[in-house]
C-alpha positions as CSV (number, residue, x, y, z in Angstrom):
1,X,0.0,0.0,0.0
2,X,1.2,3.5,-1.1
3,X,1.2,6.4,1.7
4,X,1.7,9.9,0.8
5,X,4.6,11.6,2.5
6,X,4.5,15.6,3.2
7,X,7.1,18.0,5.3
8,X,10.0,16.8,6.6
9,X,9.6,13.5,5.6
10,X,10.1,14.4,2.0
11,X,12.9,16.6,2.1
12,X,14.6,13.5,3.8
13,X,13.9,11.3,0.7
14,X,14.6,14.0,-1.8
15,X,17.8,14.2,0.7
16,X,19.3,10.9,0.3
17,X,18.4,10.9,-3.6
18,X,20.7,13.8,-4.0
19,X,23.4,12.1,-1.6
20,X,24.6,10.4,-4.7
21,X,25.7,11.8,-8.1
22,X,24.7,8.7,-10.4
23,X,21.2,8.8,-8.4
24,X,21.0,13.0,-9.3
25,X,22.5,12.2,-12.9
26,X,19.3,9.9,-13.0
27,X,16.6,12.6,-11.8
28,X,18.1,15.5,-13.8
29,X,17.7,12.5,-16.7
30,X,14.5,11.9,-16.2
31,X,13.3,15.6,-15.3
32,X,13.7,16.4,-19.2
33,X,11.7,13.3,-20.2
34,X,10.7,9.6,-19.3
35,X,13.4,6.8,-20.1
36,X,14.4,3.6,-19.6
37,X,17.2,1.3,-17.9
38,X,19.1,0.7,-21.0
39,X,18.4,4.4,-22.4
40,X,19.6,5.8,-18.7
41,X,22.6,3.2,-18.3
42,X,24.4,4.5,-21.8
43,X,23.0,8.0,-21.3
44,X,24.9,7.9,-17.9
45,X,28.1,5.8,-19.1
46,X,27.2,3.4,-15.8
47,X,26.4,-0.8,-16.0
48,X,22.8,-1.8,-16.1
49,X,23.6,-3.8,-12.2
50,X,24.2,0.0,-11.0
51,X,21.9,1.4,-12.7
52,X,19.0,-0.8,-11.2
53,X,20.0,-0.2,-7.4
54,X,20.1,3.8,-8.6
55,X,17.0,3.4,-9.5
56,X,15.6,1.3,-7.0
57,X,16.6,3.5,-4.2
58,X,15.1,6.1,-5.7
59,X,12.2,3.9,-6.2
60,X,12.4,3.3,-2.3
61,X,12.6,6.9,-1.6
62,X,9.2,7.8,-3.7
63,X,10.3,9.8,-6.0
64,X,10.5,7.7,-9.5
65,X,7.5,5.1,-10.6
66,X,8.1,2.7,-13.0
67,X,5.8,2.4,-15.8
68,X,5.2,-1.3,-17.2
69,X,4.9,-1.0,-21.2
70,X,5.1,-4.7,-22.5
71,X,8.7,-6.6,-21.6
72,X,9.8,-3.4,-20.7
73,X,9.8,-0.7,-17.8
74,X,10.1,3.5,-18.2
75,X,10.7,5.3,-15.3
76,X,9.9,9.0,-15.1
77,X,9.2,11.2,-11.7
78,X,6.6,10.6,-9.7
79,X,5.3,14.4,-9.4
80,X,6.1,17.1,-12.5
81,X,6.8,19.2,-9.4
82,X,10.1,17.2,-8.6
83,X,11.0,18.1,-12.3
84,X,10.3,22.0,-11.4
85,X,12.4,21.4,-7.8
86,X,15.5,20.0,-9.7
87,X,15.3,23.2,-12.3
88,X,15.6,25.5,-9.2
89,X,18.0,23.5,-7.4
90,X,20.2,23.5,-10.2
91,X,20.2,27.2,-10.8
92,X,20.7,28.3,-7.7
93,X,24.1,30.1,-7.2
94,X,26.7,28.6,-3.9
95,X,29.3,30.8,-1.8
96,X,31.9,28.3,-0.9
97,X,34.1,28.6,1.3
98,X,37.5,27.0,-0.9
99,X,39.7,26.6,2.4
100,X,37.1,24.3,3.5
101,X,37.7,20.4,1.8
102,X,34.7,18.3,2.9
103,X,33.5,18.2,-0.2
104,X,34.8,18.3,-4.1
């Protein structure tokens, strides 16, 4: 049974989606358009085995649904409005400190 998630609760998902970069090369993917596993694992340069946990975990987290279609599967997001999220997200302009080496 599906439960909808609102708050906090999402922003912890959407979190640990974005905690990878194969798993945000995948949502910034499939904000553009609908695709599928084989489509996604050449798109991405990445093997179909790591492609399918990607996608799984962001199956897990809610925010992909994959749409049956014969023999085959497409995943797209599971709200246009996580599409509209990732388009702000990526625009949105950092002041980093460069003495500081947590991240790359």
């Amino acid at each position: 049974m599906l439960q909808t998630l609102t708050s906090t609760s999402v922003l912890e998902r959407v979190g640990t989606a974005l905690s990878d970069p194969t798993r945000v090369r995948i949502l910034v993917a499939l904000r553009d358009a609908p695709a599928y596993p084989t489509e996604l694992a050449g798109l991405l340069g990445v093997s179909r085995q790591s492609l399918s946990n990607h996608l799984s975990c962001l199956r897990g987290c809610g925010l992909v649904i994959s749409v049956p279609e014969g023999r085959r599967s497409r995943y797209e997001l599971v709200d246009p409005k996580l599409g509209h999220a990732l388009t702000d997200l990526l625009g949105i302009v950092l002041a980093v400190d460069p003495t500081h080496h947590d991240h790359p």
